[in-house]
N, C-alpha and C positions, 0 to 999 in steps of 0.2 A: 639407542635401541635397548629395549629391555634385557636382561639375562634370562635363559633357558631355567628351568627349575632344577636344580640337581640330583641326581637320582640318590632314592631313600630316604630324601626329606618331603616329610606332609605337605600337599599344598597350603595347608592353615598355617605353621610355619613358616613356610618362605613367603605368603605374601606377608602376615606379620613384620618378618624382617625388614621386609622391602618399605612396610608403611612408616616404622620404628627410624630408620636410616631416614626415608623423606622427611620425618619430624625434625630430627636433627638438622638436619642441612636446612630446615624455615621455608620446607614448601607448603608449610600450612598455614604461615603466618599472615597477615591482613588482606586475605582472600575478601571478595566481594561478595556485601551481606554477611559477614561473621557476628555473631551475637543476635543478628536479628530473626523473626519470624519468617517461617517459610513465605513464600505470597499464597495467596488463594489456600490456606490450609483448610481455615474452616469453610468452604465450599465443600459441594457434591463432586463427587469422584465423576468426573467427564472423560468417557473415552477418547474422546476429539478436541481434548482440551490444547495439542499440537497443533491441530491442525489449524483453530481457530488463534490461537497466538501466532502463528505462519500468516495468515491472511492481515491480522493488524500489523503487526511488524513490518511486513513488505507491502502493502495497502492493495492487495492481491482484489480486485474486483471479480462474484460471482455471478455478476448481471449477466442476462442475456443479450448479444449485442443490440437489440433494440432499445432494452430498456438501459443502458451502457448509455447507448449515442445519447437519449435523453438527457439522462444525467450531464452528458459532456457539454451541450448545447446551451443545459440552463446553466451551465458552471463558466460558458463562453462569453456568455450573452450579457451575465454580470461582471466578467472581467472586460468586456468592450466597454462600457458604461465609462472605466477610470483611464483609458487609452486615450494617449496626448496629442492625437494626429489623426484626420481623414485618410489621410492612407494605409495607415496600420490599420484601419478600422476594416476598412475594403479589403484589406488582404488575409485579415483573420475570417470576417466573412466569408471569403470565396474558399479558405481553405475547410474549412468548417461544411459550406454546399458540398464538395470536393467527396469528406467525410459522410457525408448525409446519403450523398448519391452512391456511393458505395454498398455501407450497409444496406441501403433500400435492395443493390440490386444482390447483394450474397446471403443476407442473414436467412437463415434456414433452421435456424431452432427457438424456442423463444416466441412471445405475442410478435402479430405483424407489425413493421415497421409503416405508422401512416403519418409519418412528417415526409415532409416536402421541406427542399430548399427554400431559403431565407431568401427573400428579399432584397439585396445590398440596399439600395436606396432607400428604403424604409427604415432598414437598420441605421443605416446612418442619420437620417431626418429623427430619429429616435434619441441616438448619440448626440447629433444638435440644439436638438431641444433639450436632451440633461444639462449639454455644459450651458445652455442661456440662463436655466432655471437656479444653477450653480455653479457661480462662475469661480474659479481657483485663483 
């Protein structure tokens, strides 16, 4: 914990001191980015420039869940494609309808949801004919 500032000395002073002492002791030394260029200097001054480094950094989604589920589905649909087993396939599926049925019946903000559950059989006849067409 820090020290209290002592009374009759300027706060310019004592943080001075305070920075003076850290120099000594090498809390300044091979700090991350030293030498180098700010990032984004030469950009425009973004008041949301937080917010939006928050949202990449943590890969924070601002979709609405309709257009969310979308996204999830066609991001499902391509990962079933490289899945090494009819079962896993059925089961990603059903979890995925599971999802679908849901948002359909809560999302309340947002375009409307108008997918409907998947098909498993189709999905998979889908899945069966990628691996004939390429087989591993």
């Amino acid at each position: 914990m820090t020290q209290r500032k002592p009374p009759g000395m300027s706060w310019e002073s004592w943080i001075e001191a305070q920075i003076r002492v850290a120099q000594e002791q090498g809390a300044f030394d091979n700090l991350p980015g030293a030498g180098k260029p700010l990032p984004d200097h030469d950009q425009e001054y973004d008041p949301l420039w937080w917010v939006k480094h928050l949202v990449q950094r943590e890969q924070i989604s601002m979709l609405p869940p309709s257009l969310e589920l979308r996204r999830k589905v066609e991001t499902e649909l391509a990962t079933i494609e490289k899945l090494p087993d009819e079962a896993t396939v059925r089961r990603r599926v059903a979890a995925l309808n599971v999802e679908i049925a849901r948002v359909n019946a809560t999302a309340l903000e947002g375009p409307p949801t108008n997918l409907g559950t998947l098909d498993v059989d189709q999905v998979v006849a889908r899945w069966q004919q990628g691996r004939s067409t390429n087989p591993r």
